[in-house]
C-alpha positions in Angstrom: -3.5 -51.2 -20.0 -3.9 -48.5 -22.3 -6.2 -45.4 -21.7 -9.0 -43.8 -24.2 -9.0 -40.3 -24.8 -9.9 -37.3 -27.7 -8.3 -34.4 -28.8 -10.8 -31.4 -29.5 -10.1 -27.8 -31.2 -12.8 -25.1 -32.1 -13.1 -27.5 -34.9 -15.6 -29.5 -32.5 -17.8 -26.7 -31.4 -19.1 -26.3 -28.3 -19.2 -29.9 -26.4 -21.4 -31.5 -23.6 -18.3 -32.3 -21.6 -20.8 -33.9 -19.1 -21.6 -36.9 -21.7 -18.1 -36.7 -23.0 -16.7 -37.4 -19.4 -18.5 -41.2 -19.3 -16.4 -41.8 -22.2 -13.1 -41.5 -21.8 -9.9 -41.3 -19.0 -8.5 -37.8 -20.9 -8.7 -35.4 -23.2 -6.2 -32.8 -25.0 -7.2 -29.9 -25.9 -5.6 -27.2 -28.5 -4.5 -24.5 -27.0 -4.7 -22.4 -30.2 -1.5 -22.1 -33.2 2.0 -20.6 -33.2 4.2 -19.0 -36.1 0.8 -18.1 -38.6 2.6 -15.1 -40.2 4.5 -14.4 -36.9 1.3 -14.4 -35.5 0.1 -16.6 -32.1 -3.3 -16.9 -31.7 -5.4 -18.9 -28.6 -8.0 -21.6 -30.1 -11.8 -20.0 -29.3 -12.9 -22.7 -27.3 -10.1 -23.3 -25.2 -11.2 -21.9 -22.1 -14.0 -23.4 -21.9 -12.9 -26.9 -22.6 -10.0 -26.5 -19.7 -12.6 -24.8 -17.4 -15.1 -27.8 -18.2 -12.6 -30.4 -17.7 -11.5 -29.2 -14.5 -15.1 -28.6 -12.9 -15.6 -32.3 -14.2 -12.5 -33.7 -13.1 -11.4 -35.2 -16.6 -7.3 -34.9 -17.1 -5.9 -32.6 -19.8 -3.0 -31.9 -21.6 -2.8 -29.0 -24.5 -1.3 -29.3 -28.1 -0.4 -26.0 -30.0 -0.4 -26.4 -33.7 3.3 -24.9 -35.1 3.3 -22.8 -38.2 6.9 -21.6 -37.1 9.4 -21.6 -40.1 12.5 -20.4 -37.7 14.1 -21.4 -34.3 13.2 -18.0 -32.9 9.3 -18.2 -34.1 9.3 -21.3 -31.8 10.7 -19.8 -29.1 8.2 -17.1 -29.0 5.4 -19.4 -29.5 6.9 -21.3 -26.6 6.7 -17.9 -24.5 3.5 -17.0 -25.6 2.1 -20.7 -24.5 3.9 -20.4 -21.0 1.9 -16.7 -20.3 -1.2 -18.2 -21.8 -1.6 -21.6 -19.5 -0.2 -19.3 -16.3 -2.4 -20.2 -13.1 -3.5 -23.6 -15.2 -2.5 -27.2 -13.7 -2.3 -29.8 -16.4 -2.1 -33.4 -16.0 -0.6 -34.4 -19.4 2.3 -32.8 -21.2 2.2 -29.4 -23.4 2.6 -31.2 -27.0 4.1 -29.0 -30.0 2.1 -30.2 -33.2 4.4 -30.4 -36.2 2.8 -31.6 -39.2 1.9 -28.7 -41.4 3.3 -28.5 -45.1 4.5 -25.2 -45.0 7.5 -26.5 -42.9 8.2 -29.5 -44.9 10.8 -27.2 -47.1 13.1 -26.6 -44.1 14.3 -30.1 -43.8 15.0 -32.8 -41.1 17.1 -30.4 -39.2 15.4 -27.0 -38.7 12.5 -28.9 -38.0 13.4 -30.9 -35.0 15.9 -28.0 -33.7 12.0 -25.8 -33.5 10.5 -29.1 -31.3 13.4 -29.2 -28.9 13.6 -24.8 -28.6 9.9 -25.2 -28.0 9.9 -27.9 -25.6 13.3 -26.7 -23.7 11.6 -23.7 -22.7 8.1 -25.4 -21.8 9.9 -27.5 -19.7 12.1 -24.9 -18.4 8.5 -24.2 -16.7 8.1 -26.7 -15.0 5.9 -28.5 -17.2 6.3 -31.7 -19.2 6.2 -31.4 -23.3 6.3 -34.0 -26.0 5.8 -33.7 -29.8 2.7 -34.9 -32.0 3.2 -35.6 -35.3 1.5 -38.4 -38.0 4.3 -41.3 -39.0 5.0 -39.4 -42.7 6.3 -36.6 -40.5 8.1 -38.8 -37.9 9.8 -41.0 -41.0 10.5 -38.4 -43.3 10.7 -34.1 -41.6 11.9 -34.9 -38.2 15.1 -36.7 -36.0 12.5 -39.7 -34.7 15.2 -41.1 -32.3 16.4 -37.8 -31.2 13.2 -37.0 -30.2 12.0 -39.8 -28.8 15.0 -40.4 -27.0 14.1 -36.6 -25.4 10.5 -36.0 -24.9 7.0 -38.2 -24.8 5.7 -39.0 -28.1 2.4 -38.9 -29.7 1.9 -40.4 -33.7 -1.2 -40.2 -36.2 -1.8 -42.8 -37.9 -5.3 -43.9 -38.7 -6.2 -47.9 -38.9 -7.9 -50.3 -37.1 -6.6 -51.8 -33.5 -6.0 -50.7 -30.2 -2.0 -51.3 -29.5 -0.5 -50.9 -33.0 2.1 -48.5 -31.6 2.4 -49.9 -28.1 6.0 -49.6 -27.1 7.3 -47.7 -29.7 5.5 -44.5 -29.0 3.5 -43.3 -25.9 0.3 -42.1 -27.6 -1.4 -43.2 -30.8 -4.1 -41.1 -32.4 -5.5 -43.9 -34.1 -9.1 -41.9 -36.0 -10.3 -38.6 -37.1 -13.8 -40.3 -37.5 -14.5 -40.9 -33.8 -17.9 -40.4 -32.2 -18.5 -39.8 -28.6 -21.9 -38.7 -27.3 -21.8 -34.9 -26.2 -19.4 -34.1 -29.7 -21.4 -33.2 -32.7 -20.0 -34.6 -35.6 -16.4 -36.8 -35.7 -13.8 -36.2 -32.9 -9.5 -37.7 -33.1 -9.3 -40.3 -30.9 -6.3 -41.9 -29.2 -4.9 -44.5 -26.8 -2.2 -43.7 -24.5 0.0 -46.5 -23.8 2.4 -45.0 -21.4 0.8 -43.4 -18.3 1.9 -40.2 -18.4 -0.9 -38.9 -16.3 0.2 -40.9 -12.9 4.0 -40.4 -13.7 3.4 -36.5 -14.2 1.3 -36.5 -10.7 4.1 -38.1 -9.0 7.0 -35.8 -10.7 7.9 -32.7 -8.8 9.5 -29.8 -11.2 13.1 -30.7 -12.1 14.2 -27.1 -11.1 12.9 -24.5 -8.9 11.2 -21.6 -10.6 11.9 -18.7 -8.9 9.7 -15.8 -7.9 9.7 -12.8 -9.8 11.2 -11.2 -6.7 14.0 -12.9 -6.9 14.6 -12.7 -10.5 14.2 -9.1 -10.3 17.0 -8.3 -7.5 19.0 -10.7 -10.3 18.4 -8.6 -12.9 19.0 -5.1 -10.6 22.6 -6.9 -9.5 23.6 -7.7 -13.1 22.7 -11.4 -13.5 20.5 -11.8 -16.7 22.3 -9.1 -19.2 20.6 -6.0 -20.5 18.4 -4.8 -23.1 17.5 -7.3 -25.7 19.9 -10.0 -24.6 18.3 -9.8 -20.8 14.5 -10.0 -22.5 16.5 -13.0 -24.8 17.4 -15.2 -21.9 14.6 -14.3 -19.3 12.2 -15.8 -22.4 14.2 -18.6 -23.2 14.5 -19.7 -19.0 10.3 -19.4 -18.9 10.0 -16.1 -17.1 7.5 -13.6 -18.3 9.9 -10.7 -19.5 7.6 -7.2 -18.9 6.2 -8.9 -15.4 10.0 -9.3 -14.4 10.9 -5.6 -16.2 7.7 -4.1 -14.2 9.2 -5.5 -10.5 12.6 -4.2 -11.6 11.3 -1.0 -12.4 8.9 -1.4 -8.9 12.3 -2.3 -6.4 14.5 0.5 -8.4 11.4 3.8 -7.5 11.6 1.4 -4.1 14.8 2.0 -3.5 15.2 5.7 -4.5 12.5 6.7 -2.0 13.6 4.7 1.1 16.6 4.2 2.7 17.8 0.9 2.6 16.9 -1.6 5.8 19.6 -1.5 8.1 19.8 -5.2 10.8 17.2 -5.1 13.0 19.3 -5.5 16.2 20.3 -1.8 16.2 18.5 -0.6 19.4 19.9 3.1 18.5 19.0 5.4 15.5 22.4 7.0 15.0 24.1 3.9 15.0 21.8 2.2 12.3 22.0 5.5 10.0 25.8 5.3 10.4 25.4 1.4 9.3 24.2 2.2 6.4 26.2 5.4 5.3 24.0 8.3 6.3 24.9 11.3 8.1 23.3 10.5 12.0 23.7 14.3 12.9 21.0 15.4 15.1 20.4 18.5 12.2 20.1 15.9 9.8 17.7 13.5 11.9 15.4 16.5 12.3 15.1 16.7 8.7 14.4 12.6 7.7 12.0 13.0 10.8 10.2 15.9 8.9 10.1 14.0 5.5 8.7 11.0 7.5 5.3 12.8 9.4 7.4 13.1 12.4 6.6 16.6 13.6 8.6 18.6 16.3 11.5 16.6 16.1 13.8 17.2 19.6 15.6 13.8 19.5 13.1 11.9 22.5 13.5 8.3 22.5 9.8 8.5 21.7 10.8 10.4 17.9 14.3 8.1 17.8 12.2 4.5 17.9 10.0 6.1 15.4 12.5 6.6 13.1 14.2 3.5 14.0 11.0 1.2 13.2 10.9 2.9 10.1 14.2 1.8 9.2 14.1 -1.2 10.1 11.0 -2.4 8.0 12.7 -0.3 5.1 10.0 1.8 5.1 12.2 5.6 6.1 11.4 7.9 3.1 15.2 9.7 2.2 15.3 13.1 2.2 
């Protein structure tokens, strides 16, 4: 049985999401437009729809409209949509909207190569995506079957009926002249077929995200590159590049103040410092114990657990 649902922009102004919400079983909402002169930019009243919809309980999904005329473009869009739904649970896929004319130049090729760099690294997060585009586009500016053989589908086409694309593509937007009470003026309507919103609920992410933590002790040991080419392929695998430059930069001042942690079975200072390569000398004990707040330094067991503690927790300033 198929579901009813809209999609809503800035277009449809600020709506009474709690008459909206007797209406229909989802809603997508745009989360703004990619590639305009290089330029991403977040729809004005996407906030408060996906703040609405939460509080009411009504499942979203986002589109993002692509102006992109490169591979690259995409790819930044694709970044800039991962950073702007951070901290945001969705229950329907992230859906790149390829449609507009400006792209129809660039041929069949370039066209679906920007749907799958944008989707790779959407999913790549962890989140679902799929491609909206009317039938003209599907037929004529895109590889139908390679996409649909790769990600969820969604077609405009407007006509009468409620199944005309049932089991061909997941999601028809079937009007642009819809009326729901809570929308002034006419709101896109849709049925989805396939039901996305159970299957995504019951699908954990395909591949561990890692903290920024750990990608950050990558980057310090030489895993991801450097320079452009690290920034390249932090992007591209869904990590936010300055957040994972600003721990690397945190852990690197980290380790130039503190000695590094030494195994926390040592029960005797000068056999941890000699673990981990510094001089244990009672002259140069006196002098970490001095950088460290511990005054009057004679070498008591008292001074030596101090200092020990300290090393253990990695927390012994170097001198």
């Amino acid at each position: 049985m198929s579901k009813f649902g809209i999609d809503v922009s800035q277009h449809n102004g600020n709506i009474n999401w709690e008459e909206v919400r007797n209406h229909i079983d989802f809603a997508i909402l745009r989360l703004g437009w990619i590639g305009n002169k290089n330029n991403h930019t977040l729809d004005t009243q996407f906030e408060r729809n996906y703040n609405e919809c939460k509080r009411l309980g009504i499942p979203v999904g986002v589109y993002v409209y692509n102006y992109c005329l490169s591979v690259e473009t995409a790819k930044s869009g694709a970044n800039w949509t991962i950073e702007k739904l951070q901290g945001k649970s969705l229950e329907l896929p992230v859906y790149i909207d390829a449609e507009d004319p400006s792209e129809e130049k660039l041929g069949k090729r370039i066209n679906t190569d920007m749907c799958i760099a944008f989707n790779s690294i959407i999913e790549q997060s962890g989140r679902w995506a799929g491609v909206y585009a009317n039938r003209n586009w599907f037929n004529n500016f895109l590889y139908k079957d390679e996409i649909k053989n790769r990600y969820t589908t969604w077609i405009a086409t407007y006509c009468a009926g409620t199944n005309k694309y049932e089991g061909e593509y997941d999601m028809w937007q079937n009007s642009s002249d819809g009326h729901i009470d809570g929308i002034n003026g006419r709101v896109d309507t849709n049925y989805m077929y396939r039901d996305l919103i159970a299957e995504i609920g019951n699908t954990k992410e395909i591949e561990h995200k890692k903290s920024v933590d750990e990608i950050a002790r990558e980057v310090i040991n030489g895993q991801w590159g450097n320079g452009e080419d690290r920034k390249r392929r932090l992007q591209e695998a869904g990590y936010n590049y300055q957040e994972v430059q600003n721990k690397v930069n945190e852990m690197l001042n980290y380790n130039n103040r503190y000695y590094k942690k030494c195994n926390s079975n040592f029960k005797s200072i000068v056999d941890a410092l000699n673990s981990i390569g510094v001089n244990s000398s009672y002259e140069n004990r006196k002098k970490i114990a001095l950088k460290n707040n511990i005054i009057n330094y004679s070498g008591t067991a008292a001074q030596n657990n101090q200092l020990l503690e300290k090393l253990k927790s990695g927390r012994l300033i170097r001198i």
